[in-house]
C-alpha positions in Angstrom: 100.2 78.1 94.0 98.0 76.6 96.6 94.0 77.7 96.6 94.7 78.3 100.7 97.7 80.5 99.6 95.7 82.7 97.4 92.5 82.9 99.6 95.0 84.1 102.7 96.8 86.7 100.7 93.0 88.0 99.3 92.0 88.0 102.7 95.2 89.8 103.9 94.1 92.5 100.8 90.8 92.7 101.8 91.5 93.3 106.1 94.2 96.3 104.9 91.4 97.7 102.2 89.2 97.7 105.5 91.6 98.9 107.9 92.7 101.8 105.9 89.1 102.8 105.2 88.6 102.4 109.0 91.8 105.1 109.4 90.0 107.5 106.5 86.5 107.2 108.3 88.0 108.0 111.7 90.2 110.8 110.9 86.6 111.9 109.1 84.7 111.0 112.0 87.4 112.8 114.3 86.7 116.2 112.4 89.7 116.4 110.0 87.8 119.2 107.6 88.5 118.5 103.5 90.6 121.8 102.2 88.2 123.0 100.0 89.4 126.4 99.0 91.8 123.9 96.6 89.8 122.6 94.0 90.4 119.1 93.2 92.1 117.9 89.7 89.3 117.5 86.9 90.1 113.4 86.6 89.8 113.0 90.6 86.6 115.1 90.5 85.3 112.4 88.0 85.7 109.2 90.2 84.1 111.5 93.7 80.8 109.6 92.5 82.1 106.6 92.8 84.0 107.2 95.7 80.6 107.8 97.2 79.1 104.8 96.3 81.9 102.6 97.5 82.0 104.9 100.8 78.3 103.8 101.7 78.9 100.0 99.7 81.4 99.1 102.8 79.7 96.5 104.6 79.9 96.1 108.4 79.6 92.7 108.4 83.0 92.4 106.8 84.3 95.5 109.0 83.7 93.6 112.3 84.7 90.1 111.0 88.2 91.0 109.4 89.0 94.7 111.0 87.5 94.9 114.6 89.5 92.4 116.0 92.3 94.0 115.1 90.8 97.2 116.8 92.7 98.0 120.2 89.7 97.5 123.0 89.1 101.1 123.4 88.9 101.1 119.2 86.4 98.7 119.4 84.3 100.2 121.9 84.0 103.5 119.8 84.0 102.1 116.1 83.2 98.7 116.4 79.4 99.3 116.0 77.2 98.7 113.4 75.6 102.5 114.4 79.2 103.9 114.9 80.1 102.4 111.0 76.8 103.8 109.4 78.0 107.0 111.1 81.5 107.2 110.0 80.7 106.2 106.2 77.8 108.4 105.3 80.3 110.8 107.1 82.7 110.0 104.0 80.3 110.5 101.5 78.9 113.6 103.2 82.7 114.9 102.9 82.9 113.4 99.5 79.8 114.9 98.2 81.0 118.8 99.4 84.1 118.1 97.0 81.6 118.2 93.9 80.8 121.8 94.2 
């Protein structure tokens, strides 16, 4: 295996990691409320702490550089900020966070 194969297919990884996180934070940020009336499985309660810290651990810089592009114009316009990011993941662990009780 080549060391440009492996860096490409990381990168790949690490662009549809981003790009599904951007989908999650949108449909967050577009108002899609968590069903809380149904509790949550005891094992998937434990990781919500984590799942905060990784919420609000996403880095912009690696948003714009490897998801943004991707980002249809108008996309860009209304997520491709570092304001609109800081936004739509303390959003996330906001929504996260109401899970715990």
């Amino acid at each position: 295996m080549s060391v440009g194969g492996g860096a490409g297919r990381k990168s790949r990884l690490i662009q549809a990691q981003f790009a599904r996180a951007a989908d999650d934070l949108g449909a967050v940020a577009a108002g899609i409320e968590p069903d809380l009336d149904r509790p949550l499985p005891r094992d998937v309660r434990a990781l919500l702490p984590e799942a905060v810290e990784r919420a609000l651990s996403l880095g912009y810089d690696k948003f714009k550089a490897q998801v943004v592009p991707y980002l249809s114009e108008e996309d860009q316009t209304v997520y491709g900020t570092r304001d609109a990011w800081d936004r739509m993941r303390e959003l996330v662990a906001e929504r996260l966070e109401e899970f715990k009780s």
